[in-house]
C-alpha positions in Angstrom: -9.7 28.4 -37.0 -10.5 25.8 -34.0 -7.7 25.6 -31.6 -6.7 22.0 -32.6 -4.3 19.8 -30.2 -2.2 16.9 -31.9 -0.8 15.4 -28.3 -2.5 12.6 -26.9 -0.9 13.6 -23.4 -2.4 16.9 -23.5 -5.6 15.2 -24.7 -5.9 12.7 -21.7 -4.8 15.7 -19.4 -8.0 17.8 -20.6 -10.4 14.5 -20.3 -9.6 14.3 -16.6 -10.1 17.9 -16.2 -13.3 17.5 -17.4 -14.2 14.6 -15.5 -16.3 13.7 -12.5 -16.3 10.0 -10.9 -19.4 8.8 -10.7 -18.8 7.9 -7.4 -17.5 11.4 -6.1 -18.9 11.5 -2.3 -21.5 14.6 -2.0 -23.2 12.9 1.0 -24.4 15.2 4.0 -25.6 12.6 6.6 -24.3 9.6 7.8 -27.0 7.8 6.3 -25.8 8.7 2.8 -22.5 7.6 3.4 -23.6 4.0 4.2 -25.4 4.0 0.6 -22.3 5.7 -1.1 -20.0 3.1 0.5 -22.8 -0.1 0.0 -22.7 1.0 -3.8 -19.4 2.0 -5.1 -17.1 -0.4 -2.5 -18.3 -3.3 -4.9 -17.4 -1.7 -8.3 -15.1 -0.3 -7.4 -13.4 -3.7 -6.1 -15.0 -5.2 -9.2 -12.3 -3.2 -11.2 -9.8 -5.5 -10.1 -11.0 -8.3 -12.4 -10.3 -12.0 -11.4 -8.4 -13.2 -8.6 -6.0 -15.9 -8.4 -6.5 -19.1 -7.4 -5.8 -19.5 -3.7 -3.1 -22.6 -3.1 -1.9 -24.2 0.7 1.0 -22.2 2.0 3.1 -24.9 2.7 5.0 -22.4 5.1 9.5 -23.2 5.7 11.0 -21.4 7.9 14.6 -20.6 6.4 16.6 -18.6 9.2 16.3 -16.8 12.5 18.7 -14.4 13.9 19.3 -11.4 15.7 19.6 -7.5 14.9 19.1 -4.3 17.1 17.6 -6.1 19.9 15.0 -7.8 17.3 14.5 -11.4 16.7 13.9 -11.7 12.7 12.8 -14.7 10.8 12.9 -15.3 7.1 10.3 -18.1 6.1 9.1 -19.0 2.3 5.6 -19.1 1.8 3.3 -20.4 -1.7 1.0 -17.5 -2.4 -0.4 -18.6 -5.4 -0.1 -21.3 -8.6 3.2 -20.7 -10.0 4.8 -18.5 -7.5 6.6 -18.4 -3.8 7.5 -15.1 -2.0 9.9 -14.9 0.6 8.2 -13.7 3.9 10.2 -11.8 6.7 9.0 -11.6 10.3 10.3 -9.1 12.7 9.4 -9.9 16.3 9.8 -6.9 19.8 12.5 -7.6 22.0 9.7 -7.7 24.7 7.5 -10.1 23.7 7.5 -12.6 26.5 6.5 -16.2 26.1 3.2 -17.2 26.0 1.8 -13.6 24.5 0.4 -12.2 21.8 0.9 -9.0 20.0 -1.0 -6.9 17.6 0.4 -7.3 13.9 1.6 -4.7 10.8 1.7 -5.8 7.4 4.5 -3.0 6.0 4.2 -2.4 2.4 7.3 -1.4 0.3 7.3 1.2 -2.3 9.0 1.2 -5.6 13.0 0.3 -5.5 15.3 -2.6 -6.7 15.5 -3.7 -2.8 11.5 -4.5 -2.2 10.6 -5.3 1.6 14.4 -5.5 2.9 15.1 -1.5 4.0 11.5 -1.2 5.3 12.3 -4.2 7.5 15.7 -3.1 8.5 18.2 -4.7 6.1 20.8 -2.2 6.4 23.7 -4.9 5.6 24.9 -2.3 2.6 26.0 1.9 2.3 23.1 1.7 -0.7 20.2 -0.1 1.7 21.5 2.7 4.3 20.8 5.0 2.1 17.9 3.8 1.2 16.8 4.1 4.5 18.1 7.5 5.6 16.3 9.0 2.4 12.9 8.4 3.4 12.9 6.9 6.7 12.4 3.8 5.4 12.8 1.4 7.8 9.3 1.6 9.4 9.2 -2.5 9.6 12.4 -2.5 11.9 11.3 0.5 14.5 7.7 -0.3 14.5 8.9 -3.7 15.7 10.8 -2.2 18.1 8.1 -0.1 19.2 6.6 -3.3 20.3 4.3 -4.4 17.5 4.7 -7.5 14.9 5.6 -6.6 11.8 6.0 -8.8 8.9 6.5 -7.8 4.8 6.8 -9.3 1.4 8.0 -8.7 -1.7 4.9 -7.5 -4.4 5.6 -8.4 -7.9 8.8 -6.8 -10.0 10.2 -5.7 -6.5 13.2 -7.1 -4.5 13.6 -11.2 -4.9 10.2 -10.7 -7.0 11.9 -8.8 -9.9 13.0 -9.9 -12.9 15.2 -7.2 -14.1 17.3 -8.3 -11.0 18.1 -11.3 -11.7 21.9 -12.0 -13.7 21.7 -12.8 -16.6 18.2 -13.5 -17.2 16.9 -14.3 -20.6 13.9 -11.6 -20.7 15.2 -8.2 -19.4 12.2 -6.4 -21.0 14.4 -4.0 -23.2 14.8 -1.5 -20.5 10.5 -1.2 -20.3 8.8 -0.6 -16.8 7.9 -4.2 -15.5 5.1 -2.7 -13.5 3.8 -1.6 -16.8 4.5 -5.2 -18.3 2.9 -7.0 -15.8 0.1 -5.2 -15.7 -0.5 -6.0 -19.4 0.2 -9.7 -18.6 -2.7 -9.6 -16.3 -4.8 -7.2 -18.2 -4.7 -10.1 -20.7 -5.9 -12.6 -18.4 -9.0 -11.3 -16.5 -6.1 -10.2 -13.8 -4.7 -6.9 -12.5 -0.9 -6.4 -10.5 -3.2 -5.3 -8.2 -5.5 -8.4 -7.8 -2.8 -10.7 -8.0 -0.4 -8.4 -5.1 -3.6 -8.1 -3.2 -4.0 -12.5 -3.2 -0.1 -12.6 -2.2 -0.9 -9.9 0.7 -3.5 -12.0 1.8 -2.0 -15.3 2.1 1.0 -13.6 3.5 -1.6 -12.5 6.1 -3.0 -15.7 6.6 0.5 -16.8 7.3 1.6 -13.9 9.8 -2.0 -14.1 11.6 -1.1 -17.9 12.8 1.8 -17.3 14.4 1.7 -17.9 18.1 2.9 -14.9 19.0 0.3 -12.7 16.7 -3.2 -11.4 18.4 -5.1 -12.0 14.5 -7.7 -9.7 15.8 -5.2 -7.2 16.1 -4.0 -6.3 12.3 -2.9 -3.3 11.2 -1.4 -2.1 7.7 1.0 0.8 6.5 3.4 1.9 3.6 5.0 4.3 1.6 4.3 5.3 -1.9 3.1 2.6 -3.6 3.3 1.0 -0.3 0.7 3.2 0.2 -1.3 2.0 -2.8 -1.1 -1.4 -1.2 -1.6 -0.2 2.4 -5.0 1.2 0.6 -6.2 -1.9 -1.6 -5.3 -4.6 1.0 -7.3 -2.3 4.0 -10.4 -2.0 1.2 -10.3 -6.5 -0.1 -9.5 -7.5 3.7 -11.7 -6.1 6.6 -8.8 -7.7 9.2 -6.8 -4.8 8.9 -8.7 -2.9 11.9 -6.3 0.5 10.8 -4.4 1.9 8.2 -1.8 4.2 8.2 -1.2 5.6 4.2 2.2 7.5 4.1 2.5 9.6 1.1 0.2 8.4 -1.3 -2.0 11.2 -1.2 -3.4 13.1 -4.4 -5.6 13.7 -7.7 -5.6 11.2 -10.9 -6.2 13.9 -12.6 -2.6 15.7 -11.1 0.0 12.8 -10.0 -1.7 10.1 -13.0 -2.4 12.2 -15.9 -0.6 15.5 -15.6 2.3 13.9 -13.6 2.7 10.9 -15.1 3.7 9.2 -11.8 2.1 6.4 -11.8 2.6 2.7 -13.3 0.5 -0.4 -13.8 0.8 -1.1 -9.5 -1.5 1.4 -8.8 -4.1 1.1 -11.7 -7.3 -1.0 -12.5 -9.6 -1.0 -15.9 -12.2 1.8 -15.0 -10.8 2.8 -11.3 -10.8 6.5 -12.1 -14.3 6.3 -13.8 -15.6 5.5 -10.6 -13.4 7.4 -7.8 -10.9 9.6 -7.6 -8.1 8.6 -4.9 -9.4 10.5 -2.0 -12.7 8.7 -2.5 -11.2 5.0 -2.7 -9.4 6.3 1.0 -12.0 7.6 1.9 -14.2 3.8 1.6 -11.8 2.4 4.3 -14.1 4.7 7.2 -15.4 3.8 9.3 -12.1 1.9 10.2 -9.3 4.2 11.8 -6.8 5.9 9.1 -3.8 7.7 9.3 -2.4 10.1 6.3 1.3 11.2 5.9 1.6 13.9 4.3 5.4 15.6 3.2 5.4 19.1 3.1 8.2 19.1 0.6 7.0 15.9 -1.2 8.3 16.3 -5.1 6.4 12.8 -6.1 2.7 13.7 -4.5 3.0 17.4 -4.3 1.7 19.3 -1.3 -1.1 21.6 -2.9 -3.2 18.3 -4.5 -2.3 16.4 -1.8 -4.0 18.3 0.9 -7.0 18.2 -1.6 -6.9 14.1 -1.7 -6.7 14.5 2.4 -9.4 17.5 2.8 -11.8 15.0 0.8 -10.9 11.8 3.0 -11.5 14.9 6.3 -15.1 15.3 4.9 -16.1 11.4 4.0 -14.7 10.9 7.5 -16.7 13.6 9.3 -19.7 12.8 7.5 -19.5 9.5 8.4 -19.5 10.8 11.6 -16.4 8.9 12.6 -13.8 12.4 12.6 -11.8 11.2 15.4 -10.5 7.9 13.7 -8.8 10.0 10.5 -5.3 11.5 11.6 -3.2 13.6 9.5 1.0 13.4 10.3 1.8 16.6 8.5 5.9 16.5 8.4 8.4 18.9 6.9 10.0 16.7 4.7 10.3 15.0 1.1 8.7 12.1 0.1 9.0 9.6 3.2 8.0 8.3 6.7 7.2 11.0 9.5 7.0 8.1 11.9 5.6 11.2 14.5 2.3 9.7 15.1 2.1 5.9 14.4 3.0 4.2 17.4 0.3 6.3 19.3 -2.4 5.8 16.3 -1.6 1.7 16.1 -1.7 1.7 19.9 -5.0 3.6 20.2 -7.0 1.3 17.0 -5.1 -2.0 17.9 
């Protein structure tokens, strides 16, 4: 008798076993790389479906104070129809008047408290901890490494969730609002990651008119699926002149379909048709990227992971740009090495 499977799990497991993106890089000469990247980039960007309307950012500053020798501002942006996002700016303790630094847009992960531990918020023992689990805080100590940094909330995170708010009307019965919004947008030509992508941008837009921000000196980075949108806003924005992706390194076919650890952020209507992750990485070259990589990751584990990075190492070389890919290859769990970034954003920006 046929071996016959009743699981749909095991079923979608087995379909991306057997599959191969249509846009898997092969190339062999530099040539071939421009062609790979001139064809897929556009579908693959295409995935995204619509974008939101664009709106003025009708910029108000709320607050500025100090903490740990940073000057930190809190200002409330418009960054689309229907929707505000609170916008926090941390500024060196060196900047002198008159100057002009390069800039980091820092990317949260998942987590209740959204862009306030990556950019220092450590007014609580749970936003410490936060912090001391992954070394979280890259928005605070790359400021105080001298560079601009400035972070937002993406949708269903921080002051952007809805779960968080008391006694709200609609707590989604307990369901993943990643997963919810997602089908919100799905529904209307959108996806979470066309409409975080819009909000990135104008949050850009807003960051790179500050006096004190070089715009031609914009860099990116995150954790997790800060890394996902370190990774689509360096792909839909050529301003970011480097990336730096911290653990968000892997194989749809391990961390999505085997793993299940993956939600309606990261996701786009025929993404993995086209590309697996290490190719989509792999389309930010020629611009400089850096990869963190935990040895003892448990959410991207470290045998697929090195896969996803050996794949970005050959797109990289081929495009014969080997010297602007960096791997920070620390012995921890899933978090920040932190052991290479100030040197990498010094070098690029």
């Amino acid at each position: 008798m046929a071996d016959r499977n009743f699981s749909p799990e095991i079923m979608f497991q087995r379909m991306a076993a057997d599959h191969k993106p249509l846009f898997r890089f092969t190339g062999q000469s530099p040539e071939q790389f421009e062609r790979w990247k001139r064809e897929a980039l556009p579908r693959v960007l295409a995935t995204l479906g619509d974008w939101p309307a664009r709106v003025p950012l009708n910029p108000e500053l709320i607050a500025e104070w100090q903490h740990d020798g940073l000057r930190k501002q809190r200002w409330l942006i418009d960054v689309g129809p229907h929707i505000s996002a609170a916008l926090l700016v941390n500024i060196p303790p060196d900047l002198r008047n008159g100057e002009r630094r390069a800039a980091l847009l820092c990317c949260h992960g998942h987590g209740k408290f959204g862009k306030e531990a990556v950019m220092g918020n450590d007014s609580s023992p749970e936003l410490r901890a936060s912090i001391a689990s992954c070394n979280y805080s890259y928005g605070h100590q790359m400021a105080n490494a001298g560079f601009v940094t400035f972070a937002i909330d993406w949708i269903g995170f921080g002051e952007r969730n809805d779960a968080n708010k008391p006694n709200h009307h609609n707590q989604a019965g307990g369901r993943d609002w990643c997963n919810l919004y997602y089908l919100h947008a799905t529904m209307l030509g959108l996806t979470s990651l066309s409409i975080n992508v819009t909000h990135g941008r104008a949050a850009t837009d807003f960051a790179a008119s500050l006096p004190f921000v070089d715009p031609g000196k914009l860099g990116v980075m995150g954790l997790s699926g800060g890394g996902t949108m370190t990774l689509w806003m360096a792909l839909c924005d050529e301003r970011f002149k480097a990336a730096e992706i911290i653990c968000y390194s892997d194989l749809w076919a391990v961390f999505g379909m085997r793993d299940t650890n993956y939600c309606g952020m990261q996701v786009a209507p025929g993404l993995y048709k086209l590309v697996d992750l290490p190719d989509a990485q792999g389309l930010i070259a020629p611009r400089p990227l850096l990869v963190d990589i935990g040895v003892y990751d448990t959410c991207f584990t470290l045998d697929s992971s090195m896969a996803c990075y050996r794949q970005v190492d050959k797109i990289y070389h081929v495009a014969g740009v080997p010297d602007r890919l960096e791997l920070d290859l620390h012995p921890g769990e899933h978090g920040w090495g932190g052991n290479k970034s100030v040197a990498f954003f010094n070098k690029w920006l």
